[in-house]
N, C-alpha and C positions, 0 to 999 in steps of 0.2 A: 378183356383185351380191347383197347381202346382202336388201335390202330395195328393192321396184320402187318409184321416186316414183310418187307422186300425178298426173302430168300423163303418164305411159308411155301409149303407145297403144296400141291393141287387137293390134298385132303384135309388140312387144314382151311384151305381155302375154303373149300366147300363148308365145313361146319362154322367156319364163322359166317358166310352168306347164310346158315340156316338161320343160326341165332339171329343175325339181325333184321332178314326181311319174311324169315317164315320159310314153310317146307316150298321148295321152286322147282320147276322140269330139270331132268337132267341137260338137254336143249339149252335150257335157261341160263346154269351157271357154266354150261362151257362157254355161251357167250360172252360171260361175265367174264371168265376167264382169262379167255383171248385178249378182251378188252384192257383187263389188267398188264395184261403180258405186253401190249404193244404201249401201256402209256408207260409202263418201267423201263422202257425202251429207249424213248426218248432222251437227250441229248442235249445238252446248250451249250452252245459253243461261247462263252466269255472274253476271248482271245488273249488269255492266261499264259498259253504257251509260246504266243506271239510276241507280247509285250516283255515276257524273260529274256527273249534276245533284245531289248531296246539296251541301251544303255542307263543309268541306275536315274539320271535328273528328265530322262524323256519317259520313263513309264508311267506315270501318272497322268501324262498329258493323252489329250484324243485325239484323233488324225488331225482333225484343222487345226490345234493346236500346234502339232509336229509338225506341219506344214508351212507354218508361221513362222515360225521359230528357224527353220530351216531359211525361207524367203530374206527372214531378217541378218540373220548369216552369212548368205550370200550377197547382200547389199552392204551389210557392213564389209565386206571382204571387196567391195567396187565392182561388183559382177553386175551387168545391165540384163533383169528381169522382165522379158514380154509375155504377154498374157496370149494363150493359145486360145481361135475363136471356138466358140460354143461347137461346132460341129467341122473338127480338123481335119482332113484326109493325108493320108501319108503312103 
């Protein structure tokens, strides 16, 4: 087995940690373990679920792009765009 799935359980886990680093403390691979358990964990957020609500000719673009395109919009449209300073209170 080249690579343990994602769903192997604590005891196959363990025999493929023997096979490949040798006999280890029990100590050892529950650390191992854990370790596995919290990088399977992990998450990336792509913003996949975000860009499904754009509309079909704005999902491929990225925010400054959407941005732009928006600005350009609104100036074609004659709307007078000011730029907020760097640090605005409101």
């Amino acid at each position: 087995m080249a690579v343990l799935p994602r769903e192997a359980s604590y005891g196959e886990f363990r025999d493929y940690v023997a096979e490949r680093r040798g006999a280890l403390s029990c100590a050892e691979i529950d650390e191992l373990w854990e370790r596995r358990q919290r990088l399977l964990g992990i998450r990336f957020s792509t913003g996949r679920g975000y860009r499904a609500t754009l509309p079909p000719d704005e999902q491929h673009l990225s925010r400054e792009e959407r941005g732009r395109k928006t600005e350009q919009n609104a100036l074609a449209q004659g709307r007078n765009i000011e730029r907020l300073p760097e640090k605005a209170y409101f």
